[in-house]
N, C-alpha and C positions, 0 to 999 in steps of 0.2 A: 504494500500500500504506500503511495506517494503521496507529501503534500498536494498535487495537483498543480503547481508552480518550477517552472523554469527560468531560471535566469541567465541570459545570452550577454557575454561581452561583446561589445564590439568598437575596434580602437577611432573608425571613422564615421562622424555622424552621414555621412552619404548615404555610406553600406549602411549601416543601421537605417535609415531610413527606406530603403530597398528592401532590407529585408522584413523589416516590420511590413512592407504593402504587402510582400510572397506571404505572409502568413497570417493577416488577418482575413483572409478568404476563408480559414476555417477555426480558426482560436483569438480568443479575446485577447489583444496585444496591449500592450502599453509600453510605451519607450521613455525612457529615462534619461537623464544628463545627471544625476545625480554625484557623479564623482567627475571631475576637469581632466581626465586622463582615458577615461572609457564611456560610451555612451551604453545602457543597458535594457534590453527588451525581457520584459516581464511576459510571460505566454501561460495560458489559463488550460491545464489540459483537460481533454473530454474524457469524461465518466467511462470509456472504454478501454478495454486491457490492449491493444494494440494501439492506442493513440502516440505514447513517445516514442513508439518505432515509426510511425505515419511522419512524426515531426522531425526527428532525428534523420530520415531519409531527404524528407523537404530540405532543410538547413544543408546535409552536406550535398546537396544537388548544389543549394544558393552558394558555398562555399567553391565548390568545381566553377560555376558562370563566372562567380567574384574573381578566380585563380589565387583564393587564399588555402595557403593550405589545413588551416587548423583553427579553431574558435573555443573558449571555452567556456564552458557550462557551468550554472551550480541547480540540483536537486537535493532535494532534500538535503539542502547544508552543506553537502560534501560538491567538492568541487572535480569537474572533468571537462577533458580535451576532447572535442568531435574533431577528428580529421578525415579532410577528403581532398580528391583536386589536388594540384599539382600548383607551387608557388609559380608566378611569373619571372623569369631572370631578366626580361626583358629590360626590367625598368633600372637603371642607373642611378642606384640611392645613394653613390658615391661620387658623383658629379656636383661639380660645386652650384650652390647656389647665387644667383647673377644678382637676380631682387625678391628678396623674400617679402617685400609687403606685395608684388604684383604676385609669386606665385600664393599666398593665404589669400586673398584678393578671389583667387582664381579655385580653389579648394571651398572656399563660403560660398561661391556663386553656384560652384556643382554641388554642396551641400543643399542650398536653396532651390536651386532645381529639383532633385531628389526628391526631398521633403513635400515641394509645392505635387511633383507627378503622384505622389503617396498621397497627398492627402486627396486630390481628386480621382485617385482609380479604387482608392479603396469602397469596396458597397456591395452588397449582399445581392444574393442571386434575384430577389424581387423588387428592389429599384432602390430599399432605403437604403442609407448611408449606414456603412461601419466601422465608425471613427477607431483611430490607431490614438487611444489618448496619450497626450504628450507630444504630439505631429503639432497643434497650432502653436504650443507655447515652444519648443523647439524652434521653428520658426521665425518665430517675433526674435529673439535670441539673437541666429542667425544674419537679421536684416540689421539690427541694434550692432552686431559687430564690422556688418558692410560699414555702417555708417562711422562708427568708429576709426575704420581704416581709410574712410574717404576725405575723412578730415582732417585724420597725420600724412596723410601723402602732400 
């Protein structure tokens, strides 16, 4: 028996927001900023003995798309590592950076995208809305630090 509660790190509020939309089609989500270092989805699991295998396959499909390899988890208190997908090498995290206010500039704008595509795809098979709570105030957040950075440039 499980609390019925998942908690998802995830270190980019984008991906978090992507992946809060992949899974409020069938579990009650709530995404979190509650720590400045990880963004955190809360997932509500359903009353059925196959549900965190249902979810756990979702997540590491979303982690293969994403090309991370690894997310971790906490149930019931104890904490674990979903791996799946295969990391990117593509990306040059050792190249120096030229301007760090245009590339964060440029990381908020695809967080803002994200979040904005998430909060309008999200909605139930019958037309209402099913809010990813935590998606509007995320957001507001998000536009508060555009503006922030519009200002020290």
């Amino acid at each position: 028996m499980t609390s019925g509660i998942v908690l998802f790190e995830v270190s980019d509020v984008a991906a978090s927001a992507r992946l809060a939309e992949r899974l409020a089609d069938r579990w009650n989500v709530i995404l979190s900023a509650e720590r400045s270092d990880v963004m955190v989805l809360l997932v509500e699991l359903q009353p059925t003995t196959d549900d965190m295998a249902l979810l756990s396959r979702d997540v590491e499909a979303w982690l293969e798309e994403e090309s991370l390899c690894a997310l971790r988890y906490e149930l019931d208190g104890r904490g674990y590592v979903l791996e799946a997908g295969e990391l990117d090498w593509s990306v040059d995290v050792a190249a120096p950076v030229v301007d760090e206010v245009d590339v964060r500039r440029a990381r908020l704008l695809d967080a803002l995208d994200s979040v904005d595509r998430a909060i309008s795809a999200v909605g139930s098979a019958d037309g209402r809305p099913v809010p990813v709570r935590g998606l509007e105030g995320l957001r507001d957040d998000i536009v508060f630090a555009l503006r922030l950075a519009d200002t020290s440039s």
